[in-house]
Structure formats: C-alpha cells, structure tokens
N, CA, C and O atoms as CSV, one atom per row, in Angstrom:
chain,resi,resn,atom,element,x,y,z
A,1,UNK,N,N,40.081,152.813,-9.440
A,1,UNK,CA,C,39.360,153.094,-8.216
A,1,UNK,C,C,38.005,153.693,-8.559
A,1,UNK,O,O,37.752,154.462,-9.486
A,2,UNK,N,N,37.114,153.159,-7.565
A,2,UNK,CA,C,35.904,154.204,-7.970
A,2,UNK,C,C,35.577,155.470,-7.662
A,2,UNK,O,O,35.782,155.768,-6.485
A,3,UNK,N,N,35.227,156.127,-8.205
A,3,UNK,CA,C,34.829,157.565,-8.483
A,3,UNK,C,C,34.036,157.522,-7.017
A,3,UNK,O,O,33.241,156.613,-6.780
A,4,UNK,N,N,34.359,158.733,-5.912
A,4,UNK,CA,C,33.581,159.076,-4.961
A,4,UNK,C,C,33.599,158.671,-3.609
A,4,UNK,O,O,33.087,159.118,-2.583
A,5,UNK,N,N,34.697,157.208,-4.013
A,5,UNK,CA,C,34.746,156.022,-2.658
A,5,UNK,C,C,36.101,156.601,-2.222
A,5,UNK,O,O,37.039,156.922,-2.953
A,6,UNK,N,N,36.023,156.663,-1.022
A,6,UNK,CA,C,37.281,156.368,-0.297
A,6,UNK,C,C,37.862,155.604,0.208
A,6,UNK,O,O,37.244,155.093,1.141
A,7,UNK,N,N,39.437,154.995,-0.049
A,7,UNK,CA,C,40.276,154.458,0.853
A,7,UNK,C,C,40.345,154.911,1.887
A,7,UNK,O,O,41.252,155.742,1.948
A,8,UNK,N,N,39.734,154.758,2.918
A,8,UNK,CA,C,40.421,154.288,4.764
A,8,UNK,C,C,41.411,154.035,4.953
A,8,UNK,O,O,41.820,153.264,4.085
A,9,UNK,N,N,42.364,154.341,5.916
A,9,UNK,CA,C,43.216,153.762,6.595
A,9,UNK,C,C,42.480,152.557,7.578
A,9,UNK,O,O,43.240,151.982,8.358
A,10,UNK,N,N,41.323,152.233,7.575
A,10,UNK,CA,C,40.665,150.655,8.221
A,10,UNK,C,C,40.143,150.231,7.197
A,10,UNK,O,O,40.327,149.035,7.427
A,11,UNK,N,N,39.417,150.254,5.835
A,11,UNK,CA,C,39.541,150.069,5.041
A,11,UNK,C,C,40.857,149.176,4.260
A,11,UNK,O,O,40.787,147.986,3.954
A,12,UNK,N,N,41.703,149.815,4.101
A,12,UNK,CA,C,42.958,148.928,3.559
A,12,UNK,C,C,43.234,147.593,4.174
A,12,UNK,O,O,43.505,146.533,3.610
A,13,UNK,N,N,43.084,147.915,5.694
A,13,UNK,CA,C,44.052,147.095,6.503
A,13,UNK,C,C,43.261,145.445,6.205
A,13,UNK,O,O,42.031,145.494,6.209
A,14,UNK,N,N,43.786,144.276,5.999
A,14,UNK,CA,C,43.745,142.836,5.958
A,14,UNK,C,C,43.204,143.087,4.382
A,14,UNK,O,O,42.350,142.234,4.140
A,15,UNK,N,N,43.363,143.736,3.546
A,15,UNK,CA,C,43.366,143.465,2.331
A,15,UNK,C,C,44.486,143.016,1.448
A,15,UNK,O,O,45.611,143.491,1.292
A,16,UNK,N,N,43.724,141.676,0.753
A,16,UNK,CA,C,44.830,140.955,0.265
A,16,UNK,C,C,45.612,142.123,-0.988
A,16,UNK,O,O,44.980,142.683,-1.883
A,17,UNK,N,N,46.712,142.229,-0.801
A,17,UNK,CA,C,47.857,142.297,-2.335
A,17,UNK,C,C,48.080,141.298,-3.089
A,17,UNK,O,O,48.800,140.338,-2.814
A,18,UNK,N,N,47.496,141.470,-4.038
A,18,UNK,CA,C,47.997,140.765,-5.655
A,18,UNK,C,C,48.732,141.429,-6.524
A,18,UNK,O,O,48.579,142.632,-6.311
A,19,UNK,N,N,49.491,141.225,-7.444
A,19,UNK,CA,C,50.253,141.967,-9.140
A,19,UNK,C,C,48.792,141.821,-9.716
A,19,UNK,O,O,47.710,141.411,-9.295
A,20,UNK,N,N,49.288,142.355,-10.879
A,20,UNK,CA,C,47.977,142.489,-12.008
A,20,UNK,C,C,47.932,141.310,-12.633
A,20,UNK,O,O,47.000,141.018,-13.382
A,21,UNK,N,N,48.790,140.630,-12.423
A,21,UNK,CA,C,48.587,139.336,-13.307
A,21,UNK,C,C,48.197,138.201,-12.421
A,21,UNK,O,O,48.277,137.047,-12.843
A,22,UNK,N,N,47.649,138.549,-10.841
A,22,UNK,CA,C,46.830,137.668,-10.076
A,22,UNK,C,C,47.555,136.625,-8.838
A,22,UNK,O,O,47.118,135.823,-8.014
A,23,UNK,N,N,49.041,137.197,-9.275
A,23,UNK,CA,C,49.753,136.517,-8.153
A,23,UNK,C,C,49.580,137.369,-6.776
A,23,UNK,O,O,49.456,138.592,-6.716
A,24,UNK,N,N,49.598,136.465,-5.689
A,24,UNK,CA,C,49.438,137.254,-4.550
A,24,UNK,C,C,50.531,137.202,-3.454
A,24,UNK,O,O,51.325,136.284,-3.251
A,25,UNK,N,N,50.408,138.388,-2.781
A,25,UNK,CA,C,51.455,139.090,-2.557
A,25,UNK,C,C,51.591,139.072,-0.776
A,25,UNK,O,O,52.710,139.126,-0.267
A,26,UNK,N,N,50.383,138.994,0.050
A,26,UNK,CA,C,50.305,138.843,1.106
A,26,UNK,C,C,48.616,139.691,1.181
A,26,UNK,O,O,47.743,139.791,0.319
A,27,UNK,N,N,48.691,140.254,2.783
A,27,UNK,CA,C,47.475,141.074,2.994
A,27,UNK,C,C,48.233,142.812,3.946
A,27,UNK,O,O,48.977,142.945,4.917
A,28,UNK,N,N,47.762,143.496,3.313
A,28,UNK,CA,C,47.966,144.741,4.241
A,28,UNK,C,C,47.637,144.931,6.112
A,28,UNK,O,O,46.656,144.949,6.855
A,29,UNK,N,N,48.868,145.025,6.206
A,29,UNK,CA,C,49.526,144.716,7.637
A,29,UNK,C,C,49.294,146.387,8.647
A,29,UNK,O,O,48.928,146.574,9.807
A,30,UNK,N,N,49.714,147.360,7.524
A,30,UNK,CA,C,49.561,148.542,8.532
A,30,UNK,C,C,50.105,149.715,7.009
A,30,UNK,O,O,50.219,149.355,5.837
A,31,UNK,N,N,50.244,150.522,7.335
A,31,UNK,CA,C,50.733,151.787,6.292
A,31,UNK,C,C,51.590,153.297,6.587
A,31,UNK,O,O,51.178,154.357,7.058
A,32,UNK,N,N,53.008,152.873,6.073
A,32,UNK,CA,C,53.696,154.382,6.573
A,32,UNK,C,C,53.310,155.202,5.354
A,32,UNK,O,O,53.028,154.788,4.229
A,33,UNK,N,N,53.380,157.089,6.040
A,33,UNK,CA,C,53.269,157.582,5.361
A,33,UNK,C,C,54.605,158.599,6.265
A,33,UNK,O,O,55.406,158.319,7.157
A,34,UNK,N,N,54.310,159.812,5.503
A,34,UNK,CA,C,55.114,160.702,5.759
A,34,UNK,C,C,54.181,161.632,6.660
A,34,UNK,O,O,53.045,162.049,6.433
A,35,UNK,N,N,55.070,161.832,7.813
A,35,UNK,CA,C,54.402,162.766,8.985
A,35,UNK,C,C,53.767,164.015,8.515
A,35,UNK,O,O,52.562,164.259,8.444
A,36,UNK,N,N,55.004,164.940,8.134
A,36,UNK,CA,C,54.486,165.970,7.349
A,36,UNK,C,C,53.296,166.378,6.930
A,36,UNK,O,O,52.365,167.028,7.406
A,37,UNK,N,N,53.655,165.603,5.471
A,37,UNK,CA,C,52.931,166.019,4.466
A,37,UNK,C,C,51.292,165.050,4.355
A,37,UNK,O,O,50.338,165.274,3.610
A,38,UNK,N,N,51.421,164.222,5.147
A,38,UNK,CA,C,49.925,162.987,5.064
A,38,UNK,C,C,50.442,161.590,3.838
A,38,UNK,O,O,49.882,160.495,3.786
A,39,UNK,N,N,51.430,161.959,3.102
A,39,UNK,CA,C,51.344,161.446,1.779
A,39,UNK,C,C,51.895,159.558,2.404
A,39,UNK,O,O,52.649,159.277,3.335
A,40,UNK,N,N,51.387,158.912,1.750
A,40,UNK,CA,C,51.391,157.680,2.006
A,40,UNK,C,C,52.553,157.086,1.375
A,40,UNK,O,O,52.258,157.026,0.181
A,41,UNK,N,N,53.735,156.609,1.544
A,41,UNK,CA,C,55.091,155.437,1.459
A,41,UNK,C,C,55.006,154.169,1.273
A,41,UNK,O,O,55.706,153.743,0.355
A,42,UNK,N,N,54.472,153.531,1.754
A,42,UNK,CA,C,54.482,152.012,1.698
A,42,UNK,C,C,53.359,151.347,2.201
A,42,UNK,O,O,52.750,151.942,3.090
A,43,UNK,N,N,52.815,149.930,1.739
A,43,UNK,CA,C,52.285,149.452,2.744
A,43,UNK,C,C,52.932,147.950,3.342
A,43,UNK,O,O,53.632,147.221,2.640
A,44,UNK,N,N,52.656,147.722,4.390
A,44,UNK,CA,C,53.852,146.530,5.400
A,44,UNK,C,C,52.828,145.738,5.278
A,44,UNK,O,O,51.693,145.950,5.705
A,45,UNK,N,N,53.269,144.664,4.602
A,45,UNK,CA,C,52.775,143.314,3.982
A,45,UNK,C,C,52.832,142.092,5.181
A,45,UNK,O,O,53.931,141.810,5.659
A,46,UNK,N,N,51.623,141.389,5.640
A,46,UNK,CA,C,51.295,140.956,6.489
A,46,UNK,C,C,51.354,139.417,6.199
A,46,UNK,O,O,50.777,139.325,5.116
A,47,UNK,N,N,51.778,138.034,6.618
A,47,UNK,CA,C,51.801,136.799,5.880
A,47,UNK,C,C,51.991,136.889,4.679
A,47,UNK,O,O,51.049,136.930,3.889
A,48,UNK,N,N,53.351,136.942,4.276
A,48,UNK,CA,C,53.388,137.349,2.783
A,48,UNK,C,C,54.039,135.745,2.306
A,48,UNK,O,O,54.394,134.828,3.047
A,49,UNK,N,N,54.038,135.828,0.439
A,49,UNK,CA,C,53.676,134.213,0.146
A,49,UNK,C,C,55.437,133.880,0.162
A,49,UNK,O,O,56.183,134.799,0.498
A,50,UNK,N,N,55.781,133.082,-0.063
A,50,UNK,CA,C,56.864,132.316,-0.813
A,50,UNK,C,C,57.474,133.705,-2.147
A,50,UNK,O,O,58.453,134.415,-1.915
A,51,UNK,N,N,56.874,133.779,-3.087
A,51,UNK,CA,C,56.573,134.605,-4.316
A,51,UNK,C,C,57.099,136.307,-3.755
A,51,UNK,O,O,57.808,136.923,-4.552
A,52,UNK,N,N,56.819,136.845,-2.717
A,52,UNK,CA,C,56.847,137.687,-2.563
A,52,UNK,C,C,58.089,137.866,-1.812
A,52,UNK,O,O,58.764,138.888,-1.940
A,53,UNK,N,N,58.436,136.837,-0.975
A,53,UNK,CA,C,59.862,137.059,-0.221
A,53,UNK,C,C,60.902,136.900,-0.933
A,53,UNK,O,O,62.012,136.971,-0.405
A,54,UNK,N,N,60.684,136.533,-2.918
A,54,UNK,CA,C,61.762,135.851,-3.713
A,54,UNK,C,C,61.904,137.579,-4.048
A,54,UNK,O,O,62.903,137.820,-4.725
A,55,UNK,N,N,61.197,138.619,-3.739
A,55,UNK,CA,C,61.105,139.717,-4.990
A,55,UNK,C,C,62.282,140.723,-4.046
A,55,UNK,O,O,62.932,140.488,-3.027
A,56,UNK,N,N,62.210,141.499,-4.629
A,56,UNK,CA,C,63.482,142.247,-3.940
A,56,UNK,C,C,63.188,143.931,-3.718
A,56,UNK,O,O,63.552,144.963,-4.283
A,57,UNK,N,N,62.039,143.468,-2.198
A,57,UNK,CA,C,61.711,144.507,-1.904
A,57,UNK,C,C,62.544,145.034,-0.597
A,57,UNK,O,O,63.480,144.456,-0.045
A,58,UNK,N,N,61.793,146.619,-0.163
A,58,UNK,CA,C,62.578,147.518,0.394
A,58,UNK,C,C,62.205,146.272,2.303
A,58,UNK,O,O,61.542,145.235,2.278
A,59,UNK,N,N,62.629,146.650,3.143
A,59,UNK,CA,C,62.502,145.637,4.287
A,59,UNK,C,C,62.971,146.850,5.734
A,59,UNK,O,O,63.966,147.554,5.901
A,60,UNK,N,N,61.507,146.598,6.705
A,60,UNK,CA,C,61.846,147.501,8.198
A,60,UNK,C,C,62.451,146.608,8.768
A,60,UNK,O,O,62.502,145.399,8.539
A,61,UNK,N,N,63.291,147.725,10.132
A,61,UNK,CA,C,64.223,146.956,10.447
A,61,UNK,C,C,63.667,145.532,11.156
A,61,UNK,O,O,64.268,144.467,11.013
A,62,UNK,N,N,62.501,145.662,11.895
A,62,UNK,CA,C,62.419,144.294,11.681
A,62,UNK,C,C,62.339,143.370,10.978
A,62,UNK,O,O,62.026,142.253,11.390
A,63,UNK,N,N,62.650,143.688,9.570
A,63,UNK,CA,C,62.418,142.561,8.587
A,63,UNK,C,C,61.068,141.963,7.729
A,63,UNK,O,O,60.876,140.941,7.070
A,64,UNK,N,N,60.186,143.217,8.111
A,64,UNK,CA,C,58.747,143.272,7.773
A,64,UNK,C,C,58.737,143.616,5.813
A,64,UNK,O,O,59.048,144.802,5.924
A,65,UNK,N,N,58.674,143.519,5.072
A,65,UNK,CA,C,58.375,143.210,3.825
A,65,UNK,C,C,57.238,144.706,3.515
A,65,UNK,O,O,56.094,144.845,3.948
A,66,UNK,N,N,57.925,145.542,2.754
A,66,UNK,CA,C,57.572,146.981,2.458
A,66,UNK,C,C,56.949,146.907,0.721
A,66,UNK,O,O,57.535,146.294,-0.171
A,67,UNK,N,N,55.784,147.602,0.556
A,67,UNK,CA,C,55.327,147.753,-0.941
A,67,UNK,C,C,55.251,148.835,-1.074
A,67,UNK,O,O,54.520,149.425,-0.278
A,68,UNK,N,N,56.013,149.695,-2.216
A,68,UNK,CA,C,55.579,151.094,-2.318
A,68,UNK,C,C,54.106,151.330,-2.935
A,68,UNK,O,O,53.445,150.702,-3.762
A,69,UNK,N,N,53.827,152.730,-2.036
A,69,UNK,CA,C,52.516,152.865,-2.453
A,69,UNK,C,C,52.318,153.247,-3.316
A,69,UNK,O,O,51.130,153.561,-3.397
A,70,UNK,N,N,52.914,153.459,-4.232
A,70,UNK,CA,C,52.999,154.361,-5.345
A,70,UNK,C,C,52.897,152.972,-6.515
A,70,UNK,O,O,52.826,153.100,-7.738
A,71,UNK,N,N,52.915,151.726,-5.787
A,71,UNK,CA,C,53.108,150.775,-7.161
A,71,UNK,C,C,51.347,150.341,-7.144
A,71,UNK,O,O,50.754,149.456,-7.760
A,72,UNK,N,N,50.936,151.194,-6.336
A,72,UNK,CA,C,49.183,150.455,-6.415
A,72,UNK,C,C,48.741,150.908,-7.575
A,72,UNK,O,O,49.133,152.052,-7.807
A,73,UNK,N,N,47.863,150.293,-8.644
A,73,UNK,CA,C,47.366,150.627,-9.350
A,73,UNK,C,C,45.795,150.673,-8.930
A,73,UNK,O,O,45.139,151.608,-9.390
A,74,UNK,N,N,45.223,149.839,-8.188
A,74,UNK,CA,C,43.633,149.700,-7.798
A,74,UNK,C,C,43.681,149.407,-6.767
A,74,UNK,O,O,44.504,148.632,-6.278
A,75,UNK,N,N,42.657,150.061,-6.122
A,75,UNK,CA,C,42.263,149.507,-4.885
A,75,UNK,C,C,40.542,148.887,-4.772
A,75,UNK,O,O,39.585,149.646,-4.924
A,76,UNK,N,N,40.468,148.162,-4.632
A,76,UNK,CA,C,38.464,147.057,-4.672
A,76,UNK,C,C,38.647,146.239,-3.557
A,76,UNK,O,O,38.843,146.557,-2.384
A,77,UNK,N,N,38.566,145.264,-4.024
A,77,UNK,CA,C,38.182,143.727,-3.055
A,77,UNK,C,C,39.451,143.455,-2.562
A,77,UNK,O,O,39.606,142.830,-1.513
A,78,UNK,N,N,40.365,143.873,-3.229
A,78,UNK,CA,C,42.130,143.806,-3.823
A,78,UNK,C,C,42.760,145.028,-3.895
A,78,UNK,O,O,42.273,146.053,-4.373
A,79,UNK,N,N,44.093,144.873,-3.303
A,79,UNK,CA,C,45.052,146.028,-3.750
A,79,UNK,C,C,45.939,145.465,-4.515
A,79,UNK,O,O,46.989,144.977,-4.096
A,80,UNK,N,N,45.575,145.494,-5.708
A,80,UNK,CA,C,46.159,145.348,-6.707
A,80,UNK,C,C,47.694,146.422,-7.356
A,80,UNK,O,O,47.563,147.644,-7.438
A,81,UNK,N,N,48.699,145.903,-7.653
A,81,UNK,CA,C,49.737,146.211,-7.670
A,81,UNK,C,C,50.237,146.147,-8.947
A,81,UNK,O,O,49.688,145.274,-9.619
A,82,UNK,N,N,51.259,146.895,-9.623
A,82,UNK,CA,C,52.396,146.791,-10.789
A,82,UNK,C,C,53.537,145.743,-10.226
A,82,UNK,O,O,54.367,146.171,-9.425
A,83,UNK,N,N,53.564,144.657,-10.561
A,83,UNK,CA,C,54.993,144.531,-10.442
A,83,UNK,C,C,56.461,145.045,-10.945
A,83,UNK,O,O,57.433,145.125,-10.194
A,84,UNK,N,N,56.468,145.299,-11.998
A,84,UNK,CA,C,57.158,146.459,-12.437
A,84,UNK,C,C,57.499,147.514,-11.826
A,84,UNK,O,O,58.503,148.156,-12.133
A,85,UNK,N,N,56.536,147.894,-10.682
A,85,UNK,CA,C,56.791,149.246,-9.830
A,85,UNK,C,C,57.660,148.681,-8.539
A,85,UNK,O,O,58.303,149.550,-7.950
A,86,UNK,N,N,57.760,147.305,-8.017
A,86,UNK,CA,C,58.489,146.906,-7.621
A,86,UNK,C,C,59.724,146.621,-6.977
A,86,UNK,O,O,59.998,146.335,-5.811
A,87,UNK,N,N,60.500,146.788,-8.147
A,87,UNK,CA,C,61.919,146.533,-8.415
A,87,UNK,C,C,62.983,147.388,-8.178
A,87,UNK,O,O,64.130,147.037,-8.455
C-alpha cells in the first residue's frame, strides 16, 4: 500500500479482487466489519468468477461469497489477495 493514501470505505467498493498470481476473484460488493471495535472482517464479493465459487470460502446467509480481510495483501488499482489466506 502506499505510504499516506487511504483506503475508503467508497474507495474499495467495485474494486476488482485478484490472488497474487493474477487470477480474479470478483469486484468488492460492500464490507463487514466489527461494530465495536471499527476493525474490518471481510469483504462480500460482488459477480464473482467460476474460480472463485470452486474455492471454499466462508458464505452470508444469503449465499453472498465472503473474503477475509485479513487475506489482503495490497490495495491499488486491485485488491489483491493471498490465496493461501483463503482456505
């Protein structure tokens, strides 16, 4: 991430998700966090691909397709992701 910039919560939103190795993942749909504390949980993956519905992520009850936030490694043009953090 760059030094000084901030992530938005409007910022994030319709930004595509990719893994680091360039597969893509869908686009950022919306973002839970925890009431509390501010701290951010997931983000709810919006048109997500083929690729991403094979992976075996966490799912709201509507059936909306969850990424932990904690698997972001970058955020740019892209929210780039670990797949490894994943699983």
């Amino acid at each position: 991430m760059q030094q000084g910039t901030k992530n938005t919560y409007t910022s994030l939103m319709g930004k595509m998700i990719v893994t680091k190795e360039g597969k893509r993942l869908g686009f950022v749909k919306d973002i839970t966090f925890e009431t509390k504390s501010g701290e951010l949980i997931n983000l709810l993956v919006k048109d997500p691909t083929p690729y991403t519905n094979n992976l075996n992520l966490e799912r709201t009850s509507s059936h909306e397709l969850l990424i932990p936030y904690n698997s972001i490694i970058a955020i740019g043009d892209f929210v780039i992701v670990s797949e490894e953090d994943l699983v």
